[in-house]
N, C-alpha and C positions, 0 to 999 in steps of 0.2 A: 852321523849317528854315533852313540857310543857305543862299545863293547866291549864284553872284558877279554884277558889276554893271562896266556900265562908265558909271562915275558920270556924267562928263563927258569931255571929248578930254583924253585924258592923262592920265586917275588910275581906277584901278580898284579896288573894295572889292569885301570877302566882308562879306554883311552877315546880317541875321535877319530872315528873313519868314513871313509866316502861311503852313503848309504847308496847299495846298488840298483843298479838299473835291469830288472828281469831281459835277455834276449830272447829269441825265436824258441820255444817250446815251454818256457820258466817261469814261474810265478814270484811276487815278492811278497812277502805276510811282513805284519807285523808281530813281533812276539809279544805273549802274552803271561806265559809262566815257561819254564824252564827250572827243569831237574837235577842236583847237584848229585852226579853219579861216584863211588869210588875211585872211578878210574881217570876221574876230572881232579882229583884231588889226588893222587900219584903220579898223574901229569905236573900238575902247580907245584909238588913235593920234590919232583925228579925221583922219586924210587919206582915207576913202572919199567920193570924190565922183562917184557915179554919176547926179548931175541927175535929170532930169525927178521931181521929187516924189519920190525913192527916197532921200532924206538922212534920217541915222537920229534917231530919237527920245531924245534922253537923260533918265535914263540909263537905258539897256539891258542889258535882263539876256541875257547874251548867248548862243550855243550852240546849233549843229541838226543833229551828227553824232552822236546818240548812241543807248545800250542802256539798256535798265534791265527790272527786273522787276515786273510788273503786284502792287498789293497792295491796292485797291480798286476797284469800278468800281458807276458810277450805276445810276440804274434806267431798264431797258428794252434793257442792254446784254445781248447772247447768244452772241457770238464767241468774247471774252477770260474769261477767271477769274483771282483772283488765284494766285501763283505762274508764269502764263505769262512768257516772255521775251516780247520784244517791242521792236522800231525804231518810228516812226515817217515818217509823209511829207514830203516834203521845203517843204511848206508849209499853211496851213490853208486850205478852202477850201471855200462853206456846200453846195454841194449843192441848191442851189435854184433859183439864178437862171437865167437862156437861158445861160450859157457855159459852168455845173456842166450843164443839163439838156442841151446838145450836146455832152458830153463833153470841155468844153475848160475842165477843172479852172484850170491853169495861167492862164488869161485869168478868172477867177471875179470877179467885179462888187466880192463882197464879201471878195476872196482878201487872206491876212496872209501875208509871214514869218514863217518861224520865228528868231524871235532876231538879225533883222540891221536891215533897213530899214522906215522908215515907222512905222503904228501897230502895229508884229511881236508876233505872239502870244510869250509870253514864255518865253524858252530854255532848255537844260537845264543851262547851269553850273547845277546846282540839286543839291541832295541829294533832291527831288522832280520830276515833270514831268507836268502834269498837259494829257489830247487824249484829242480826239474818238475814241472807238472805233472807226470807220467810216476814220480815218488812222493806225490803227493797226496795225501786222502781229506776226505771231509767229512767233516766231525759230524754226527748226526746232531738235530737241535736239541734230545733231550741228555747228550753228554755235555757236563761239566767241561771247561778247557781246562781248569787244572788238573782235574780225574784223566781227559784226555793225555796228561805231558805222561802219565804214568803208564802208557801203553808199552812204550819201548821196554822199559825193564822186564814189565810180564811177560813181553814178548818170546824174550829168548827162554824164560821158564817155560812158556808155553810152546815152544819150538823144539825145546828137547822132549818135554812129555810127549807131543802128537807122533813124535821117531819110535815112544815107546810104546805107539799105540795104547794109550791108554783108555779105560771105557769101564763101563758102567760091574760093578763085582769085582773089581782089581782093589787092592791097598797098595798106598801109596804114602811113602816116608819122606818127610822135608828134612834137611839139615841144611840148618842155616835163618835167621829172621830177618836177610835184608830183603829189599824188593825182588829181584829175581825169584828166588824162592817165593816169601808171599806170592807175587803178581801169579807166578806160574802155578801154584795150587790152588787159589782164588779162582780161576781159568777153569785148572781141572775138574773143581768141585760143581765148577757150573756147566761142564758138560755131565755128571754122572760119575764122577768116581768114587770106590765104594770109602771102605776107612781109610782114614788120614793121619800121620803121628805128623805131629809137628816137634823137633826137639833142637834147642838155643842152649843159650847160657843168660840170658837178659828176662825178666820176668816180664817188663811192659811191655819189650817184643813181641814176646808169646803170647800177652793177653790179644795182641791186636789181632794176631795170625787165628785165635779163638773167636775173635770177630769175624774174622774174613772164611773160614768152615773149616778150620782144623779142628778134629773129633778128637786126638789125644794129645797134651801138651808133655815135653817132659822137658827138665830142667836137667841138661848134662852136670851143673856141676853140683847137682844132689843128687840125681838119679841115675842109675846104669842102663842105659840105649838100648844095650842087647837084651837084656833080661824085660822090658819092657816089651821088645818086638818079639820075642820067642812067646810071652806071655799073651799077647794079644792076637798073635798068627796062630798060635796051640802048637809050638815049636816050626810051624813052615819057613817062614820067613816072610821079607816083602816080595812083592810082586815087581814093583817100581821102585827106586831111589833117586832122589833129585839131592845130590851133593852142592850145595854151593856155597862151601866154606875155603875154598882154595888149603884145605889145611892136610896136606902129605899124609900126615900122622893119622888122620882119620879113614883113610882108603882101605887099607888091610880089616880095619874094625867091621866097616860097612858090607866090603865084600863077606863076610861069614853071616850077614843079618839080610842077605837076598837069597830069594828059594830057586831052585835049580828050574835054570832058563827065564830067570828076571833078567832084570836091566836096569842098572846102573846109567845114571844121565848127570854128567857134569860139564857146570856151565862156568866154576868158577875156577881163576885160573891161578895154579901152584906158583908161576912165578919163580920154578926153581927146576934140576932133573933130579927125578923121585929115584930112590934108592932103598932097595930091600924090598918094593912094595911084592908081595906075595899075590900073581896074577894066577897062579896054580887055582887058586879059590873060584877065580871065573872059570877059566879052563872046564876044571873039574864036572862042574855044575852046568857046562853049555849056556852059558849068560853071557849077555850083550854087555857092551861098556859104548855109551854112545858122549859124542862131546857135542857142546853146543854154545856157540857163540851171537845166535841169532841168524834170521834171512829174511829175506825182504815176503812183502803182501802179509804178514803176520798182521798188521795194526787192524787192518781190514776185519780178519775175525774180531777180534777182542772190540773194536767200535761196535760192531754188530751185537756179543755178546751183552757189553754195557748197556747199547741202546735198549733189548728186549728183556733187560735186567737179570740175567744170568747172572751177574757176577758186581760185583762191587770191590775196586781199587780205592776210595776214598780214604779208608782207615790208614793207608800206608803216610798219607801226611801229617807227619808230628810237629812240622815247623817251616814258617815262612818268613824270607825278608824281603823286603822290597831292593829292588836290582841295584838303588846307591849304593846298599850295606850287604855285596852281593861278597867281600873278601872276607867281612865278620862270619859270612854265613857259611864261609868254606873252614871256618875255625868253627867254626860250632858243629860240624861232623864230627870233630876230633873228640873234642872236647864233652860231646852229650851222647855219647859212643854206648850209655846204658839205657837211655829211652828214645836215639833216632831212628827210625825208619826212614823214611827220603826227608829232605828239607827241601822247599821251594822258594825258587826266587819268580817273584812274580813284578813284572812291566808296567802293569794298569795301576 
């Protein structure tokens, strides 16, 4: 089978691997689209430096937004058959130890990546993908498989909201227009949340994020952030904040634009140690600062969501190539950096 690889920092191959063989609990899919995440392309770039032991293993076969369709599975499985659709979870993790048996998959002794850091169980740039049954889910019939590849992103947006309890009369502030943010307020608005600011620097970003139920759009680099959330709270603040622009320089701004005992949720990662940040503003105010990197059974809701049409991910696709011109398609993140939201490589 082919897959792609990210051989080294800064050179990436399609190359030919043994397509595998599912054992005892594992299912094999075929893929069918797969999601070109940022952190797939600072892997292929070599600038992801997230420290503490999270530096990737080259070379990496890279990829963990994706679909495909189930076409063998081992012995002992009972859930899946071949033919199902099917995601998978947003990492591996054995189900064994004290933090799989206290339900704290995410913290797992013996937990992988899928496809980015460390020793990561290995990705779906793949024309195969081969996981555990048990981290597997099945797409219901009336979700899309490419709409399905778009769960994982939302996921961790929507993993850090549900921490903030979010519900029905809250406002809730996005910063940022890549998927995480989309997917994660997209999410929110289809449970009930009340207003939404959504605020970028990309105009057709934000038009799309106006598709998917953000109530107010604002353009940072015509408009002032604060003065719009004082103006539309009647000086409170927000309730919620979904930070996901990994950018330092915005934390100090955001914390004076959350109301006393909100919560701050960031998911994107500074990639550097913050300096100066004035935490006194949380302090003060008795507010939360939650981080969120994603956890497993998340896809679960949001399939559920899509299936009974709460919510709609489809708008996030600006661009697709098919899996040969899967290295063009890791240059045209860079490169279309004013109108992309996800790009897909799709297999079929």
């Amino acid at each position: 089978m082919k897959v792609l690889l990210a051989y080294k920092p800064g050179e990436m191959r399609i190359v030919e691997m043994e397509k595998p063989v599912p054992g005892p609990g594992e299912i094999l899919a075929k893929v069918a689209h797969c999601g070109i995440c940022a952190t797939d392309v600072a892997i292929a770039d070599g600038t992801l430096t997230l420290g503490d032991g999270m530096d990737p293993i080259y070379p990496v076969r890279i990829g963990h937004e994706w679909s495909g369709v189930v076409v063998e599975t081992g012995e002992g499985t009972w859930r899946l058959k071949p033919g199902d659709r099917v995601i998978s979870d947003t990492g591996y993790s054995c189900g064994e130890c004290e933090a799989c048996l206290n339900g704290e998959y995410q913290s797992c002794e013996n937990g992988r990546a899928i496809g980015t850091t460390g020793n990561c169980w290995p990705g779906a740039f793949a024309e195969y993908m081969l996981m555990p049954e048990r981290l597997t889910f099945k797409v219901p019939d009336n979700v899309p498989l490419d709409e399905a590849a778009l769960v994982e992103p939302s996921s961790i947006g929507l993993y850090g909201l549900l921490r903030a309890h979010i519900g029905p009369g809250m406002n809730l502030l996005v910063v940022g227009t890549g998927p995480i943010g989309l997917g994660g307020m997209a999410c929110a608005k289809g449970m009930g949340i009340g207003k939404t600011i959504l605020a970028g620097r990309k105009e057709k970003k934000l038009a799309i994020g106006k598709e998917m139920g953000a109530d107010i759009l604002v353009n940072t680099t015509k408009e002032n952030l604060h003065e719009v959330v004082m103006q539309e709270t009647k000086g409170r603040g927000m309730d919620v904040i979904l930070d996901t622009t990994g950018d330092p320089n915005m934390l100090n701004d955001l914390l004076l634009m959350l109301r006393g005992s909100g919560t701050i949720v960031i998911p994107g990662f500074y990639e550097c140690e913050l300096n100066g940040v004035k935490l006194d503003r949380l302090i003060a105010k008795n507010c939360t600062m939650i981080g969120a990197a994603g956890t497993p059974n998340m896809g679960r809701k949001i399939l559920d969501m899509l299936a009974n049409g709460h919510t709609s991910l489809k708008p996030m696709i600006t661009e697709r190539y098919p899996f040969d011109q899967a290295i063009e398609a890791f240059a045209a993140v860079k490169a279309h950096n004013d109108r992309r939201v996800k790009i897909m490589i799709d297999f079929d």
